[in-house]
N, C-alpha and C positions, 0 to 999 in steps of 0.2 A: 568820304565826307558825310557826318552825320544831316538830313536834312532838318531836324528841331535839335538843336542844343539847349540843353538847360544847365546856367548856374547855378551851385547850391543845390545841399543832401540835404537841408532841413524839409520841416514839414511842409512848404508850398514848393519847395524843387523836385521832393517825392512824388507829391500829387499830380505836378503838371506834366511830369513823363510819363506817369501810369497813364491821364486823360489824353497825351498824344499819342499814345498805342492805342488807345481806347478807339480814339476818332478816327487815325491810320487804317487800323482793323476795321471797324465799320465801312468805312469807304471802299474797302480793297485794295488801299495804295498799299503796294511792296516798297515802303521807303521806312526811313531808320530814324531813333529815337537814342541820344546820348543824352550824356549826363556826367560832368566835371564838378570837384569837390575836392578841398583837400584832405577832407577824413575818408573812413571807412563805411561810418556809422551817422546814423541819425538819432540824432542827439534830442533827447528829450527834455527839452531844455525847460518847459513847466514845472517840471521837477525836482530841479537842482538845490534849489532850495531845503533840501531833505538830505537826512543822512545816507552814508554810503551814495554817492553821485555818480560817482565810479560806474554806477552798474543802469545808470538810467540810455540804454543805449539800445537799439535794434540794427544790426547788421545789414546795411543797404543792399549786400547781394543776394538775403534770404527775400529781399523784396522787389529790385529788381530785377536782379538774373532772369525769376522765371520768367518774365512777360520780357526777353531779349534787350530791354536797354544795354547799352554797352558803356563802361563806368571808368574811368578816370581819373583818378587820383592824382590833383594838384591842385596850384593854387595859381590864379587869373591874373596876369599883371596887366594885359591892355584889351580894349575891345574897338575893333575898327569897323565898325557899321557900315563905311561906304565899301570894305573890301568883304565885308562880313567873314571874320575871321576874329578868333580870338587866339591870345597867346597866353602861353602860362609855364610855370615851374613844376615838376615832378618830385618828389620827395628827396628825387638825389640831386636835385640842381640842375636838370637837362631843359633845357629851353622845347617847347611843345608849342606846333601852332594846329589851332584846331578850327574847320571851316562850318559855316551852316548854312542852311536855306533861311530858316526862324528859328531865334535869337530868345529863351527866354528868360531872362534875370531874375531870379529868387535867391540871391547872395543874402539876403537877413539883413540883421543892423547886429550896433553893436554900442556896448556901454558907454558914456560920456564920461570920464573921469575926469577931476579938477587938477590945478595946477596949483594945488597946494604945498605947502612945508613937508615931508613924509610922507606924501599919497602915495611914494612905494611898497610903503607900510599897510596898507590897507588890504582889504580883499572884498571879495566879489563873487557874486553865481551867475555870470553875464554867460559863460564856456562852460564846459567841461574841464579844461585844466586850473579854471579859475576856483571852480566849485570842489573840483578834488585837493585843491591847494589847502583850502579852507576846512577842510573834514580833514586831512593829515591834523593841520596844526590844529585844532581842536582837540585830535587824540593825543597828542604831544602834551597837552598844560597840565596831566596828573604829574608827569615828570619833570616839571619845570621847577623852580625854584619857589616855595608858598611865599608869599605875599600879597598885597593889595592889588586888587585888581587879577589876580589871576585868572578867576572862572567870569568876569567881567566884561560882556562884548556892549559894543554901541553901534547901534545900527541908524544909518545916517538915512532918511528919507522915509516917509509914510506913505509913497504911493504903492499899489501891489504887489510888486516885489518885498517891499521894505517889511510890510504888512505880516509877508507870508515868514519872512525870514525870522524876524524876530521876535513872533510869535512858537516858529519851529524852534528856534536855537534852547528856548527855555527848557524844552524837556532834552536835547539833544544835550545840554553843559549839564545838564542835573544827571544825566543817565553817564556820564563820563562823570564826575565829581563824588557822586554816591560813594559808590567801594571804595573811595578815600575817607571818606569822613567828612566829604568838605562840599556837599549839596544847600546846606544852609549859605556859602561864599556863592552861591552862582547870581547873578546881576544881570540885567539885558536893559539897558536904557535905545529908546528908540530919538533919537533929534529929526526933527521935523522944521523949516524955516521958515515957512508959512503961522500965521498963528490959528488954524484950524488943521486938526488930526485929517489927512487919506482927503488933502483938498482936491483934487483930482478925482475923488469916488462920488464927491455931493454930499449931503446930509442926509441921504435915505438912509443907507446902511451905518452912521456914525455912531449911533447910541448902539449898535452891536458889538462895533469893533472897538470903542471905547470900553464896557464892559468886559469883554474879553480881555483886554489888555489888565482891566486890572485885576479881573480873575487869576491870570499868568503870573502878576507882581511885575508888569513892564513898567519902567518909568518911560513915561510920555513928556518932552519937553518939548516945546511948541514956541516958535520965535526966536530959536536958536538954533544955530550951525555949527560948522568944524571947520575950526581954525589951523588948525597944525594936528600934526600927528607924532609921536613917539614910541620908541619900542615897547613902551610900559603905560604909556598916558596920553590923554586927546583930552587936546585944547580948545575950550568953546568958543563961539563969539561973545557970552554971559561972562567969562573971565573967570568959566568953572576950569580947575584943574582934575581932569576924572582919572584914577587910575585903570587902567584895563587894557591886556593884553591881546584885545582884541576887539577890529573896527571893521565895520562892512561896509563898504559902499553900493548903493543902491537907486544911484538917481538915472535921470533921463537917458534916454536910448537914441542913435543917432543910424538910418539908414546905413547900408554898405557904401567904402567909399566907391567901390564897382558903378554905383551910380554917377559919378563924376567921370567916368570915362564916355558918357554917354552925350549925345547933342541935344537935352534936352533940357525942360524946365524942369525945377524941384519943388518940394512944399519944403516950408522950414524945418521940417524933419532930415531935409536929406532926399526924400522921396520921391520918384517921377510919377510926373503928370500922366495920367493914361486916360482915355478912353472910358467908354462903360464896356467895351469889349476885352479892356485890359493892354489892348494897342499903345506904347510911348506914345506920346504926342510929339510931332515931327519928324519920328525915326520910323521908315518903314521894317515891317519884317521883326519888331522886339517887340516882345510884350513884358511887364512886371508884374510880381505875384511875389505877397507876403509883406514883408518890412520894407520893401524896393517899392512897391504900387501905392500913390496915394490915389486909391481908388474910393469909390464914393459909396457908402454903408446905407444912404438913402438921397432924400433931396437937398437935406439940411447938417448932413454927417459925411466925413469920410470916415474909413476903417480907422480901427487902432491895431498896433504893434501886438497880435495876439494870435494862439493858433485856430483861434475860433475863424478867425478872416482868414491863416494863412492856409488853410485847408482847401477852401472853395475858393479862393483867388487861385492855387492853383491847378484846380482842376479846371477850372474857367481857361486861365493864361494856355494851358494845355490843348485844351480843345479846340481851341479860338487859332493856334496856330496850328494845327495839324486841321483843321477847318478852310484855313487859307489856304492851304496848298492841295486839299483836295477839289474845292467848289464846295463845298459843304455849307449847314449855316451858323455863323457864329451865332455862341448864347450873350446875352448883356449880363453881368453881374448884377445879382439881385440877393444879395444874401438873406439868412434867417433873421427875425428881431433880436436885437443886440440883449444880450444877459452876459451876468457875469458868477462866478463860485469863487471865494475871497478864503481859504484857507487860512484858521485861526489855533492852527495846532493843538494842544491837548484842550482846547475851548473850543471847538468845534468846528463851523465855519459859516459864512451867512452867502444866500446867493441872492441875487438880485434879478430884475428886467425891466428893459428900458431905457433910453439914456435918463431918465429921472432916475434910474435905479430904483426902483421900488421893491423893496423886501417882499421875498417869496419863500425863504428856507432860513431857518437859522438851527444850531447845534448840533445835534446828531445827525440829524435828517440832510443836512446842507452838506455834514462832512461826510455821511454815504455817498452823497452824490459828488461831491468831489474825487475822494479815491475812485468812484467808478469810472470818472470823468478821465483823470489822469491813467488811472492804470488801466486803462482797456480801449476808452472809448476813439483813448486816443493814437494807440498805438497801430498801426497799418496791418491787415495778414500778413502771416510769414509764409513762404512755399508753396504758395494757393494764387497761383496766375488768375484764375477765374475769377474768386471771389475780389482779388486788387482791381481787375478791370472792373469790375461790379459796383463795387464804394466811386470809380475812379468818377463814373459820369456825375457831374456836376447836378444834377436833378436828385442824385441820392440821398437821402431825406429819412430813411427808417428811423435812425438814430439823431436828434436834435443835440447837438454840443454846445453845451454852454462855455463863456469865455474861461480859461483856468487864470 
């Protein structure tokens, strides 16, 4: 029996095993650190948005193994807190029960999709296989049949996902389109149902991303939604008929439902209540970290669904329960000041800080720091026990991550 389980390979279920080996280690406690998931990899999911997704991935045992986690491979069907024990499925269907001392839940969230006409029709960078679904059929529309709409996508929602996607997509349908002849046919219409563009970013960074959008040739429609979907066309709620072969959805995100097996309260995200030590509230012995913790960003914030939080929520969540079982002392989450790097494709990008968001970077310089952001800063060591225990302590600080 492992004594800290952690749900979930993503990036606050990485973290919090590294920081309970971390604190186990420090203390001298000879006890054990798992870790259950039903992929292999940790999935870089910031990234998805971007061509080739396929390969946004880092191997959880080039970064577990060294430091003895012991790894798992399934998927969670109940979690019984008073027996502390969780049970799950294996890839071949073998029922698995797995016990723990602490419990800690970084299952992620996951896309909200509508119950609309066709919503099977659509696609998504919420996964890996969503996002690989999407780059297939992408490379597929040179061999489709020409017509209207073909190199044509609509990207439903302006919050940052929406933002990043279909700003990406412009150069991603032109660079597929080009060698045909048919780059002048590429389209990207964004529908936003709010009547202000990236309402959720504020107006600090608006006149950036506005500009950008039209530097790209986005069509921006604001005050309209999706109505229905078709294999060739999407229907508005304006009573446009738009031809295009292609629809992304990109709205709101909803906690694991892993959190519904739990006794406790939720935010309306889904999210449990925790502590400022990351502790459930009501549940002894579980803590949350990531898209699972609606943990508190200051006095007047919680976190958002980002890996800027799910980094240090769980290296916190980690510590905090390998902490409990030595005597040790728990840390209180206290994260860095809140920023954000808003990826605007061949337009650069703008970064922000603050919840006012107050512009700090824009074009070249904001999209350095995003690739840096993405491709390094945030990717974990590989085969270096030393340095993963190193990053793992929650006071690690060399490197400032801005939100992707």
């Amino acid at each position: 029996m492992p004594d800290i389980l952690v749900i979930g390979g993503g990036f606050a279920g990485v973290w919090a095993a590294a920081a309970a080996v971390r604190g186990l280690q420090e203390a001298g406690a000879s006890r054990s650190v798992a870790l259950v998931s039903p992929g292999d990899d940790l999935v870089l999911r910031p990234r998805l948005y971007e061509a080739d997704p396929h390969t946004m991935r880092v191997p959880l045992s080039r970064v577990l193994d060294p430091v003895g986690v012991h790894r798992t491979a399934a998927t969670v069907t109940a979690i019984d807190t008073a027996a502390r024990r969780v049970t799950a499925t294996d890839g071949a269907g073998r029922p698995l029960t797995l016990r723990y001392d602490r419990l800690v839940l970084a299952s992620g969230s996951r896309l909200v999709r509508p119950a609309l006409p066709g919503a099977g029709l659509m696609f998504d960078v919420d996964d890996m296989d969503a996002a690989t679904a999407l780059d297939t059929h992408l490379h597929g529309l040179p061999r489709r049949a020409p017509g209207p709409g073909r190199y044509t996508a609509v990207v439903v929602g302006s919050g940052f996902t929406g933002l990043e996607t279909a700003t990406e997509l412009v150069g991603r349908l032109r660079a597929l389109a080009a060698p045909h002849g048919a780059a002048a046919e590429v389209r990207v219409v964004l529908l936003e149902r709010a009547d202000a563009l990236g309402p959720g970013l504020g107006p600090g960074p608006r006149p950036v991303i506005a500009g950008a959008l039209t530097a790209l040739g986005v069509e921006t429609r604001l005050a309209t939604s999706l109505e229905r979907v078709e294999p060739e066309a999407a229907h508005l709620s304006d009573g446009t008929l738009l031809p295009a072969r292609t629809v992304v959805w990109t709205g709101g995100v909803r906690a694991s439902a892993l959190t519904t097996l739990l006794p406790a309260a939720r935010d309306p995200l889904g999210r449990l209540e925790v502590d400022e030590f990351l502790q459930v509230t009501g549940v002894p012995g579980v803590y949350a970290a990531g898209d699972t913790a609606a943990a508190r960003a200051d006095a007047t914030h919680l976190v958002l669904p980002s890996c800027q939080y799910a980094i240090p929520l769980g290296k916190h969540a980690g510590h905090n329960a390998a902490a409990s079982l030595t005597g040790g002392a728990p840390l209180p989450f206290r994260p860095a000041p809140y920023v954000t790097t808003l990826d605007l494709g061949d337009a650069g990008a703008v970064s922000t800080t603050g919840w006012e968001r107050t512009v700090r970077l824009t074009g070249a310089e904001a999209k350095t720091l995003k690739r840096t952001l993405t491709g390094q800063w945030i990717r974990p060591p590989l085969d270096d026990a030393a340095e993963l225990l190193r990053q793992a302590d929650p006071a690690f600080r060399t490197r400032r991550t801005p939100a992707p």
